[in-house]
Legacy VTK file of the C-alpha trace (Angstrom):
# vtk DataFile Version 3.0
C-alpha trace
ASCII
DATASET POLYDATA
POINTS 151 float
20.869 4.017 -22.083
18.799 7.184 -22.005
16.981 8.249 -18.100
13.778 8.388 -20.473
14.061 4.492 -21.952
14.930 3.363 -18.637
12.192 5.482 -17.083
9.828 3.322 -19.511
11.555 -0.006 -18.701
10.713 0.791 -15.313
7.534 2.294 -15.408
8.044 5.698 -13.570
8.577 9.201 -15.077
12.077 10.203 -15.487
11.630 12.511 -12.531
11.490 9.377 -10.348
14.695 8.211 -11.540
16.213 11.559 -10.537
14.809 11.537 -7.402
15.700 8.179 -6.575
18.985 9.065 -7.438
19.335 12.676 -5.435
18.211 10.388 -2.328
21.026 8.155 -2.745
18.930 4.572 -3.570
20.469 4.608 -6.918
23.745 5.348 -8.458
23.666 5.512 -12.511
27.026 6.732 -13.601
27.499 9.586 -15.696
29.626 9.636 -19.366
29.827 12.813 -21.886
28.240 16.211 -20.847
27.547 14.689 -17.318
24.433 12.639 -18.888
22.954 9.664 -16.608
24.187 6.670 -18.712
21.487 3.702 -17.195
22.610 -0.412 -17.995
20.646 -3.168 -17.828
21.592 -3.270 -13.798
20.296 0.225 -13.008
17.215 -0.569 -14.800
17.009 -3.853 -12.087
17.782 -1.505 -9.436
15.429 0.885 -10.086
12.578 -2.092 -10.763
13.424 -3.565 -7.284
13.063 0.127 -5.855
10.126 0.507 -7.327
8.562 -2.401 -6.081
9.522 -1.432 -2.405
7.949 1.739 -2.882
4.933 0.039 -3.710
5.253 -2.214 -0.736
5.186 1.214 1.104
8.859 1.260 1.933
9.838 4.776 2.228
13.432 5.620 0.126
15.489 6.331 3.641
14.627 2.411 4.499
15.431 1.771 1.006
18.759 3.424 1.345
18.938 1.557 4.688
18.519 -1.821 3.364
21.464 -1.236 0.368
23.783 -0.890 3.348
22.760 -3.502 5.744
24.427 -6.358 6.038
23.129 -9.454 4.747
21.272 -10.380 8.070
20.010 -7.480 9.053
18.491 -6.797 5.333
16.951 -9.749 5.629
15.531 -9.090 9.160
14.089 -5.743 7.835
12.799 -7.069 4.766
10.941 -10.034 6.972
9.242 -7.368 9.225
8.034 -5.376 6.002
7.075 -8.549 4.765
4.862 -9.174 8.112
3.371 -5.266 7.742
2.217 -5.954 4.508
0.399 -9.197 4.640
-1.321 -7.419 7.707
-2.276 -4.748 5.479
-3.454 -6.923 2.984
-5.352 -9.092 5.108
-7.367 -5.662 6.525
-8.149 -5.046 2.905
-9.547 -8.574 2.051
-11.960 -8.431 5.210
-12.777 -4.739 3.864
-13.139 -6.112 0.098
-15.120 -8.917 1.734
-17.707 -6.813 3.592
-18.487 -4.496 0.861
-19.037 -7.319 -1.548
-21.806 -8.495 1.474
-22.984 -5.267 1.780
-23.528 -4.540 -1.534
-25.583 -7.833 -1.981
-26.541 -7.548 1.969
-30.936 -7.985 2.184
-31.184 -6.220 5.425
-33.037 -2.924 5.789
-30.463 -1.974 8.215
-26.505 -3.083 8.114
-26.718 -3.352 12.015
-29.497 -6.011 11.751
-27.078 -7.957 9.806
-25.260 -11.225 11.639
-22.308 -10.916 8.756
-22.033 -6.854 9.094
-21.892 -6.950 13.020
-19.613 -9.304 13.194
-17.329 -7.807 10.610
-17.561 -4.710 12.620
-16.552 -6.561 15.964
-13.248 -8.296 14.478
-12.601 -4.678 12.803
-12.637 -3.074 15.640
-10.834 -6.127 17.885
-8.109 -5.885 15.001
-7.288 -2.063 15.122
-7.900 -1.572 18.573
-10.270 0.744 19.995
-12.921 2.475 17.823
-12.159 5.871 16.548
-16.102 7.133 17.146
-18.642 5.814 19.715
-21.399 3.786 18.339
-24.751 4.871 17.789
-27.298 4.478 20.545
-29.512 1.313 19.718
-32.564 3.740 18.458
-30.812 5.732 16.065
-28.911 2.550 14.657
-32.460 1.001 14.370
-33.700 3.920 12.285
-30.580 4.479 9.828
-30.820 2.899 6.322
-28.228 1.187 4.372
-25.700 3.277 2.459
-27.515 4.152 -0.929
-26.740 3.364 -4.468
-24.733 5.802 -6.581
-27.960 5.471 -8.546
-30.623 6.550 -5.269
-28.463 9.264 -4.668
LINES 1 152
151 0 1 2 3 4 5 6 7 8 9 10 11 12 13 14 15 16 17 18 19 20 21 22 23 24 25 26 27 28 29 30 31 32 33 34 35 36 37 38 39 40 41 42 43 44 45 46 47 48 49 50 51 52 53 54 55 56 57 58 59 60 61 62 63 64 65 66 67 68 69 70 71 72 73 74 75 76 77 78 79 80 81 82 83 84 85 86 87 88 89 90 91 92 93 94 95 96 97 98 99 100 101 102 103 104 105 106 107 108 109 110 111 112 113 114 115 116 117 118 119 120 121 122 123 124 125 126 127 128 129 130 131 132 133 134 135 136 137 138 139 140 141 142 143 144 145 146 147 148 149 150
């Protein structure tokens, strides 16, 4: 088939596909005028490479993992697996507080039992806090973050 059908099957541009193919992560093979003949398995390919790109695999890992052997792929795949469940469980606490924010009664977020204590196991997760805090006067006299609407 056609780059552009199999760019739809897949659900990238064709310039993806090209790409993904200059870097080596996949291999369509070629029939007359040198034109990238796609089957049914390069279309699988390129869905399973797109998927790890969505994981946030970069395409020299990718390329990595099509020549590991079976144990090591799987050992690599495992620790990707770990990275992104961590990054999904930061967004879920995020997604959490900003749900309780948004609904949050307190004049001020630091007043707030459920903010502060999102804000301690934030910053006990990712380590050290990239600003210092407020001193307790000026955190007493900041508002909550506006609505789009009060802005």
């Amino acid at each position: 088939m056609r780059i552009s059908l199999a760019a739809d099957l897949v659900g990238v541009p064709a310039h993806v596909l090209r790409h993904w193919e200059d870097e080596g992560v996949l291999t369509p093979s070629r029939k007359n005028g040198n034109q990238r003949d796609f089957t049914d398995q390069h279309v699988n390919e390129a869905r399973i490479i797109h998927r790890l790109r969505r994981a946030g695999i970069g395409l020299a890992d990718i390329r990595a993992l099509r020549s590991a052997p079976p144990g090591q792929r799987s050992a690599q795949l495992a620790a990707q697996a770990e990275r992104v469940a961590a990054e999904a469980a930061q967004l879920d606490a995020a997604a959490t507080f900003l749900r309780h924010t948004a609904e949050c009664e307190h004049p001020v977020i630091d007043e707030c039992p459920r903010c502060r204590d999102y804000a301690t196991a934030g910053a006990l997760a990712s380590g050290p806090p990239r600003a210092a805090p407020l001193p307790a006067s000026a955190a007493r006299t900041a508002r909550s973050i506006p609505s789009p609407s009060a802005r």
